[in-house]
C-alpha positions in Angstrom: 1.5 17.9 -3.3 -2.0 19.7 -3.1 -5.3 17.9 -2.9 -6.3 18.3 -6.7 -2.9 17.0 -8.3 -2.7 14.2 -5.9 -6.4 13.5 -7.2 -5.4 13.6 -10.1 -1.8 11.1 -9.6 -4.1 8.9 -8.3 -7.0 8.4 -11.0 -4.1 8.7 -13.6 -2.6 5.6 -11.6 -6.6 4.0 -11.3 -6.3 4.4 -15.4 -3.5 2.1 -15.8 -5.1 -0.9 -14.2 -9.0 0.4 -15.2 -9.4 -2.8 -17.1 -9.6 -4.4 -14.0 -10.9 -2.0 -12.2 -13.4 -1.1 -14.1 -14.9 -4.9 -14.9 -14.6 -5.5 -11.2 -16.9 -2.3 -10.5 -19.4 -3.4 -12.8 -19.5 -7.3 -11.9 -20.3 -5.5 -8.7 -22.9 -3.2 -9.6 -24.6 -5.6 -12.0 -25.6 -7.5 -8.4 -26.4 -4.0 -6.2 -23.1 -3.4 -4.6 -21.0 -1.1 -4.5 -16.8 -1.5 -4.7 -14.2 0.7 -3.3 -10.4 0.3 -3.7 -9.1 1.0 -0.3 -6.4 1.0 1.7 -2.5 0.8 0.4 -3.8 0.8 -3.1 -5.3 4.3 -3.0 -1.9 5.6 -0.9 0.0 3.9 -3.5 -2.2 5.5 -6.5 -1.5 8.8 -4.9 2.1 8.5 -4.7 2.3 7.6 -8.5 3.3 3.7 -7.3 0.5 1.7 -7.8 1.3 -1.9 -8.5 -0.2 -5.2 -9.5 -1.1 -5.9 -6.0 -5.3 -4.3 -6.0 -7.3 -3.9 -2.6 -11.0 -3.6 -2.7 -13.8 -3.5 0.0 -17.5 -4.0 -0.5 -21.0 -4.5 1.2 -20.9 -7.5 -0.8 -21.0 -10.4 1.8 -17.8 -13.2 1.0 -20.5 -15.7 -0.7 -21.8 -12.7 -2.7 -18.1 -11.7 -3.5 -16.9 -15.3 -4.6 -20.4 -15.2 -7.2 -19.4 -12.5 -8.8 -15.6 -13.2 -9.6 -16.4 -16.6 -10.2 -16.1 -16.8 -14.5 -14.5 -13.4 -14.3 -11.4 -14.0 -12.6 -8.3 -16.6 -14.2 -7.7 -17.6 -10.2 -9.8 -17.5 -6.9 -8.5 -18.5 -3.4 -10.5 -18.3 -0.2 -7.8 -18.5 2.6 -9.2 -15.7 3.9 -12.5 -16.0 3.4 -13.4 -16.4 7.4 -11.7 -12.5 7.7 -14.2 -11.5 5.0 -11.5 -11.6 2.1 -11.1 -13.3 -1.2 -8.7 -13.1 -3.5 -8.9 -13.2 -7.5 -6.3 -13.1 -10.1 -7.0 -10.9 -13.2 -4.7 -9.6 -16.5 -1.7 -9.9 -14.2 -3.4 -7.9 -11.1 -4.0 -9.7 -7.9 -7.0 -9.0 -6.1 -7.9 -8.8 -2.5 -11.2 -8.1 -2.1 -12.9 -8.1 1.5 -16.3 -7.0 2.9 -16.6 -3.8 5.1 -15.5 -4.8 8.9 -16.2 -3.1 12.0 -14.2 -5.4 13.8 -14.3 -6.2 17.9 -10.9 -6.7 19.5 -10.3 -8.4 23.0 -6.8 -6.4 23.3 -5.2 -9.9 24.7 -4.5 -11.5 21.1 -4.5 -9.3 18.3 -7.4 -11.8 16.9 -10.5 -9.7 16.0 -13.9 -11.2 16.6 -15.1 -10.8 13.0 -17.9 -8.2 12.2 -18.9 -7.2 8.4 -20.1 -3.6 8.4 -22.7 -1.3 6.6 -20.7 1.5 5.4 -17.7 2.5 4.0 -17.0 5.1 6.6 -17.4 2.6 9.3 -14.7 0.4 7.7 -11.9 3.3 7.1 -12.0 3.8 10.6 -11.0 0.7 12.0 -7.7 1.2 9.5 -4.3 1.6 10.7 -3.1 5.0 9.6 -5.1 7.9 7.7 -2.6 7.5 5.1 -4.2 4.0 4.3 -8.0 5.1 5.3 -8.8 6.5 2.1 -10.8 4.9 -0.8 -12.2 5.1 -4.2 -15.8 4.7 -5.5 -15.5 2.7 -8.5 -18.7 3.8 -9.8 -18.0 7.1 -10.2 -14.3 8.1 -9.3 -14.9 9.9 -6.5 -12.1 10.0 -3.6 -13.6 9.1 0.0 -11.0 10.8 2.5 -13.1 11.1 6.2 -9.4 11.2 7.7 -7.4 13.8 5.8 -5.3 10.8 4.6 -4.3 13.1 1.8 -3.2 16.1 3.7 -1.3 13.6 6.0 0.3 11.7 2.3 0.9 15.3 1.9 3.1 16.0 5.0 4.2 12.6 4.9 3.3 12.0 8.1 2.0 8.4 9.7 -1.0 9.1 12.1 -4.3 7.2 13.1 -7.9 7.3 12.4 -8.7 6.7 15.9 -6.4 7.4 19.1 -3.3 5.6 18.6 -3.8 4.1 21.6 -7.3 2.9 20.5 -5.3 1.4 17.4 -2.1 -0.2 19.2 -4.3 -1.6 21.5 -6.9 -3.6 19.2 -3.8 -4.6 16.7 -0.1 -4.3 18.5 1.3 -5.2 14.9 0.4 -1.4 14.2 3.2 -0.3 16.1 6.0 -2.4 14.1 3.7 -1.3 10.4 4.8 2.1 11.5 8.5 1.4 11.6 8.1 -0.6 8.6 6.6 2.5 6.8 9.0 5.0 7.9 11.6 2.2 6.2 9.3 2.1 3.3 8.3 5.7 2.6 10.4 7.8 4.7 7.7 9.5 6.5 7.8 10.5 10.2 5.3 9.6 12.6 2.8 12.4 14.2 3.7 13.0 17.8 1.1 11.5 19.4 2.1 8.1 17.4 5.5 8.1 19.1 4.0 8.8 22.6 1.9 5.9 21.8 4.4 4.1 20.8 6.2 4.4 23.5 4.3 4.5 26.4 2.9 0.6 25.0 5.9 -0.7 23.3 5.6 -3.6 25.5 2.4 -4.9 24.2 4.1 -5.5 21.0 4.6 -9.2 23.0 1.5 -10.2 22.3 2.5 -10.4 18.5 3.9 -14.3 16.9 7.1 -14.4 15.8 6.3 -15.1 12.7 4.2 -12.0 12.1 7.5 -10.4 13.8 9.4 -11.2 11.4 7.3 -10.5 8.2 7.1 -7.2 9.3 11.0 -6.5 10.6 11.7 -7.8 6.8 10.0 -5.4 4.6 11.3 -2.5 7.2 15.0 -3.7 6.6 14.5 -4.1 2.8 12.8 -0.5 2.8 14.7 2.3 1.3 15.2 4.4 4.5 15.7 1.5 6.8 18.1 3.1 8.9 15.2 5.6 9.7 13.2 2.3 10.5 15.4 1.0 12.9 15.6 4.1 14.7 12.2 4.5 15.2 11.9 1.1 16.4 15.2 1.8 18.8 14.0 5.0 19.9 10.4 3.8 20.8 11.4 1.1 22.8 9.8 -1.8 20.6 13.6 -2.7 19.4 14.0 -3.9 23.1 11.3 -6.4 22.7 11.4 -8.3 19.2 15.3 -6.9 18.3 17.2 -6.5 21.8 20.8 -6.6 20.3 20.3 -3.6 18.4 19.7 -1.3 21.2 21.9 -2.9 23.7 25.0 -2.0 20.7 24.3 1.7 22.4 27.4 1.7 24.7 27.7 4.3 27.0 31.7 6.4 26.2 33.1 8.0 28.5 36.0 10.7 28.8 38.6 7.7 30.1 37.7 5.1 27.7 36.8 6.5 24.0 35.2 4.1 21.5 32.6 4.7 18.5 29.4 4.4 19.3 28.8 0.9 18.4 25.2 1.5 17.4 25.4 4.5 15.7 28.4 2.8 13.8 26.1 0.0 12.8 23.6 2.5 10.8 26.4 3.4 9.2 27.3 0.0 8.0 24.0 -1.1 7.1 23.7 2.7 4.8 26.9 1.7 3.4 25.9 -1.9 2.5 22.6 -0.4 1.2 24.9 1.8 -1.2 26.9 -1.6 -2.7 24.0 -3.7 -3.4 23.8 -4.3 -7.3 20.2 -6.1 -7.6 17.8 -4.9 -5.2 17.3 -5.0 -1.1 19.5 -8.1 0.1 17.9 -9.1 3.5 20.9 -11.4 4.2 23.5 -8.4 4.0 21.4 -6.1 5.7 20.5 -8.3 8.5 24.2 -8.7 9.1 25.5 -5.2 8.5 23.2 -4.0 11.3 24.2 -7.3 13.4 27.6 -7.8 12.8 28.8 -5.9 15.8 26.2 -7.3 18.4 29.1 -9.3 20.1 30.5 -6.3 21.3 28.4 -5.4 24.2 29.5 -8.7 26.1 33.0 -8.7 25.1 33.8 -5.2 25.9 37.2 -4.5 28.2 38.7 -1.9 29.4 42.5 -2.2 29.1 45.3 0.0 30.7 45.8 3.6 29.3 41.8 4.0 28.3 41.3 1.8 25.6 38.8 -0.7 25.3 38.9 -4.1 23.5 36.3 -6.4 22.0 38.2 -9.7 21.4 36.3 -12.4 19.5 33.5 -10.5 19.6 32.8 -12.1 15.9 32.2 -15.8 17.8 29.9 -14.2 20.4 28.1 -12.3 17.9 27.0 -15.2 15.6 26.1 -17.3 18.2 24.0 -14.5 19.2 23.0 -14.1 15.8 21.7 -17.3 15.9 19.4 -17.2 18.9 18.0 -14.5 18.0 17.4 -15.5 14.0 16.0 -18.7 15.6 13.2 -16.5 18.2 12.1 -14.8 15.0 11.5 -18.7 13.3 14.0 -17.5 10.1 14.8 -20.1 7.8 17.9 -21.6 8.5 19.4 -21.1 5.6 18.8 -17.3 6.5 20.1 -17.8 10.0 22.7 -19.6 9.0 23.9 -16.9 6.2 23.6 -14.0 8.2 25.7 -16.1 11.7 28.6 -17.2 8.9 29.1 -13.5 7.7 29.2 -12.2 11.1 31.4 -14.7 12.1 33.6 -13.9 8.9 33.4 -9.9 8.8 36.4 -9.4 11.1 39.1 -11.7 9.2 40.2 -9.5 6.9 41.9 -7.4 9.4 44.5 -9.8 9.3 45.3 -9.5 6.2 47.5 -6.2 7.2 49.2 -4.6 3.8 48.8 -8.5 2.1 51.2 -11.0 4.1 48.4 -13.6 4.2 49.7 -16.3 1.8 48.2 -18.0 -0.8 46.9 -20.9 1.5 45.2 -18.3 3.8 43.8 -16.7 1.4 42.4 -19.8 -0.3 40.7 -20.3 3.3 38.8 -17.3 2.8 37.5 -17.8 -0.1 36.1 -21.9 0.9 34.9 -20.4 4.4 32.8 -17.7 3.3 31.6 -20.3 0.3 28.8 -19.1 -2.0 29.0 -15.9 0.9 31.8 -14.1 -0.9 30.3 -11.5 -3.1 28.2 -10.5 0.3 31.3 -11.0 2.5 33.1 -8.2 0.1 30.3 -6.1 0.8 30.0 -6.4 3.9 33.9 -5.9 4.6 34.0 -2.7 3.0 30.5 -1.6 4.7 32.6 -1.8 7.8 34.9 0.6 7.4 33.5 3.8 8.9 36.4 5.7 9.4 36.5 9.3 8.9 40.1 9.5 8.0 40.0 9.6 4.6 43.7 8.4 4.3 42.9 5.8 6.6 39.9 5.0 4.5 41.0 4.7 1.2 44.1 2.6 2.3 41.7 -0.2 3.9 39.9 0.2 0.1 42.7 -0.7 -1.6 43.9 -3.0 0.3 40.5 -5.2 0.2 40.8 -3.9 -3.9 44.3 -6.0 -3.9 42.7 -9.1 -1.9 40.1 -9.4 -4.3 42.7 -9.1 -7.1 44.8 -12.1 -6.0 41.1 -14.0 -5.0 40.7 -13.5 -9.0 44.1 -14.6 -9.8 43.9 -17.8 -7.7 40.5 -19.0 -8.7 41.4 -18.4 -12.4 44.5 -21.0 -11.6 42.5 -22.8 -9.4 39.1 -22.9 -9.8 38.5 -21.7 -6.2 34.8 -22.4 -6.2 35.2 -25.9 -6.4 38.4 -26.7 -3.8 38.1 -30.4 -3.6 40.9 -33.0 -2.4 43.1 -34.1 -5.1 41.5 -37.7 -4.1 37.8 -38.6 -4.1 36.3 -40.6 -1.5 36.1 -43.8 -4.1 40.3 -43.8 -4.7 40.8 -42.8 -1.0 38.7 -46.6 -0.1 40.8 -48.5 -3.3 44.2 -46.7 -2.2 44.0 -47.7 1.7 41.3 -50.9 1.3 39.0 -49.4 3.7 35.1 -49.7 3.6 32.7 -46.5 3.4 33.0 -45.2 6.8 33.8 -42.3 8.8 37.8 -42.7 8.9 36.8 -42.1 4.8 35.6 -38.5 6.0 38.3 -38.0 7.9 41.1 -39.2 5.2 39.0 -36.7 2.9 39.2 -33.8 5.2 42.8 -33.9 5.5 43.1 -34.1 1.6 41.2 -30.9 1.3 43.4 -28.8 4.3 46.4 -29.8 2.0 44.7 -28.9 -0.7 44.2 -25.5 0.8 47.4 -25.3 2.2 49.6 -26.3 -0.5 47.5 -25.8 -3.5 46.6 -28.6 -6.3 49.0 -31.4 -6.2 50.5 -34.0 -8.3 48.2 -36.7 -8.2 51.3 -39.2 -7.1 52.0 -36.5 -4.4 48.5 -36.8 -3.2 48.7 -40.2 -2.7 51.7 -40.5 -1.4 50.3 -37.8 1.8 47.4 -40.2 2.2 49.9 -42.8 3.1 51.2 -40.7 5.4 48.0 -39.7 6.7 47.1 -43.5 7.2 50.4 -44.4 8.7 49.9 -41.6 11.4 46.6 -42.8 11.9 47.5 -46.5 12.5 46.0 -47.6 9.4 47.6 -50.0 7.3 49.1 -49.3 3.2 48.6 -51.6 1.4 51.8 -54.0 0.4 51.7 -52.9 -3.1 52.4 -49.7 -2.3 54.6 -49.8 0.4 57.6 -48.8 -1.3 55.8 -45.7 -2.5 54.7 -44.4 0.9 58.1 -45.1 2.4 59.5 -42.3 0.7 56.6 -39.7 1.6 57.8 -38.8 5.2 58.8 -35.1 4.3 55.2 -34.8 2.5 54.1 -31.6 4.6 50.9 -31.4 7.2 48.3 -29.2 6.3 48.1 -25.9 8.7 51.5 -25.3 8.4 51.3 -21.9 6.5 49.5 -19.0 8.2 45.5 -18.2 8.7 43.7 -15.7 8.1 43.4 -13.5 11.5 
């Protein structure tokens, strides 16, 4: 891409959202300032990806700035307004716009002491990468590139303004905005980025783990996040805000030969990348790359050189978990990406398809709204280069989804409930709301796995049974009825899934 065409990609790009643009610039000019889009926007513009999603700088002070949008813009917000920024909304585009800085760090927190600055120039340096140290003048179109952010968008190659060391140092978040662009863009850092980042990898510590996490998301939604992860891996931040990941790289030997749990885990998350259907799924990809974490701490070596990893599927959600927890996900994140892990290794007991019908109902109500991931994920995981080998686990997870289809049509599998609801379980054995109702309910619904929908005079007659066994009482109307139910069979009788 040379200079002029990239030029001309970007003001092509400006074009597209000029209405917005271009009434912002003169708001601004009508009150003596100048405005610049900066930053992502212009990197964006010249890579023919501009979005809705505009940022401007100016030597317009914040009070200035919130003047001159006010009866312009359709929404203003001033969250930011002590950083120098305020945001406006505007025919669809979003608006960040922020006053030159020439921000002071005190290289303990990554909290600047805010400056506003004089010059455009001033403020490009204090950027992250040259790639995002360009900007436009709005007045007149002209391309302001002190950094050779252009040649670098060129090379596609991630390098600073200042030293990197100067950078990391006043913002440690740097560091992880370079993995997250790899992931993002598929460039490669400059050398002297990944000496940096090595050599002060720890400092990324000094980061919350909210801002942690932000970050780690957009790098494993990116579209070369395998590349992201490798950077941070191979840099050493992995070992600081992801430990897991690097600890998968287990050292083989000539004695005890095993893939290279890592590397095997790139290969996974590629593979789960290649079966999403509607865009980045963080839930899968978090658990592709983690689903093997366990195996570290429940490695063996067994006699004749192989080596085992028994339920290294427990170990690794609960690990899962901790570490979801550190990073402050949701639960319902940490929760999704622990169940899948925990779940990814039970097909394998499905062999050539002797799971019966009750196991495989099991599947299905464990893995719950999970299921369409859970298939993805199971077939992610086989990385085998036997292609025999390959395409006979395929077709074997092709026929368990089959019969999956053929149950839930007969049984409405996304809905297993006990043949008896909580209210007839209370009338049937005169008990009050309580927790021996919950219990009575949950052995309903393991018969109902086991056994499939029953009669509802069947049903009854196994709560009797149930309440017998428990020391409960039936009631002397029905008496008769549950005298007759001792052959009624107890749930967990037919085989699990392994």
């Amino acid at each position: 891409m040379s200079g002029t065409s990239a030029a001309t990609n970007a003001v092509a790009e400006l074009l597209r959202v000029s209405p917005v643009a271009d009434e912002l610039a003169a708001r601004f000019a009508q009150q003596g300032h100048r405005l610049y889009l900066v930053g992502g926007s212009v990197r964006d513009a010249l890579l023919g990806r501009l979005g809705n999603d505009l940022d401007f700088t100016t030597d317009a002070r914040p009070p200035e700035i919130m003047k001159i949008v006010t009866g312009w813009a359709e929404a203003i917000w001033d969250t930011g307004i002590a950083f120098g920024t305020v945001g406006a909304a505007k025919h669809g585009a979003t608006c960040e716009i922020t006053t030159f800085r020439a921000d002071a760090y005190d290289r303990v927190s990554r909290n600047p002491e805010v400056r506003f600055g004089d010059s455009i120039e001033a403020d490009l340096v204090r950027r992250d990468f040259t790639v995002n140290a360009m900007a436009i003048d709005l007045a007149d179109r002209r391309f302001i590139d002190p950094h050779d952010g252009m040649g670098a968008l060129a090379r596609r190659n991630l390098d600073t303004p200042a030293t990197p060391q100067e950078s990391f140092a006043d913002d440690p978040l740097r560091m992880l905005r370079a993995a997250r662009f790899v992931s993002q863009l598929g460039f490669s850092c400059a050398p002297r980025v990944l000496d940096a980042l090595a050599e002060m990898a720890e400092q990324i510590t000094r980061i919350t783990p909210e801002r942690v996490q932000a970050e780690l998301n957009k790098l494993i939604c990116g579209a070369h996040a395998h590349q992201g992860v490798e950077l941070l891996v191979d840099s050493g931040l992995a070992g600081h805000v992801l430990p897991e990941v690097p600890a998968m790289r287990l050292e083989i030997d000539e004695h005890h030969q095993h893939k290279d749990v890592y590397e095997h885990s790139l290969v996974v998350l590629d593979q789960a990348i290649d079966l999403e259907t509607d865009g980045p799924d963080l839930v899968l990809r978090l658990a592709a790359l983690l689903h093997d974490i366990g195996k570290p701490d429940t490695r063996r070596h067994v006699p004749g050189g192989g080596v085992s990893f028994h339920h290294h599927e427990v170990v690794g959600a609960k690990m899962v978990r901790k570490r979801l927890r550190a990073l402050r996900y949701s639960k319902e994140v940490t929760e999704e990406v622990a169940k899948l892990v925990f779940l990814h290794l039970r097909f394998h007991g499905y062999g050539k398809g002797e799971w019966t019908d009750s196991a495989v109902r099991r599947y299905v109500t464990d893995a719950g709204e999970l299921l369409p991931r859970l298939h993805k994920l199971v077939r992610a995981d086989c990385t085998t280069r036997n292609r025999r080998k390959a395409g006979a686990l395929q077709r074997t997870y092709d026929g368990l989804e089959e019969r999956i289809a053929r149950l839930a049509a007969e049984e409405d599998l996304a809905r297993v409930r006990p043949d008896l609801d909580g209210n007839e379980i209370m009338r049937l054995l005169d008990l009050p709301p309580g927790p021996l109702v919950g219990k009575a309910w949950s052995y309903l619904k393991e018969l109902r796995l086991d056994q499939g929908p029953l009669a509802h005079e069947d049903a009854v007659a196994a709560l009797h049974v149930w309440a017998r066994a428990q020391g409960l009482g039936v009631p002397a109307a029905d008496q008769g009825e549950a005298a007759e139910t001792d052959e009624v069979a107890a749930p967990g009788g037919e085989d699990q899934p392994g």
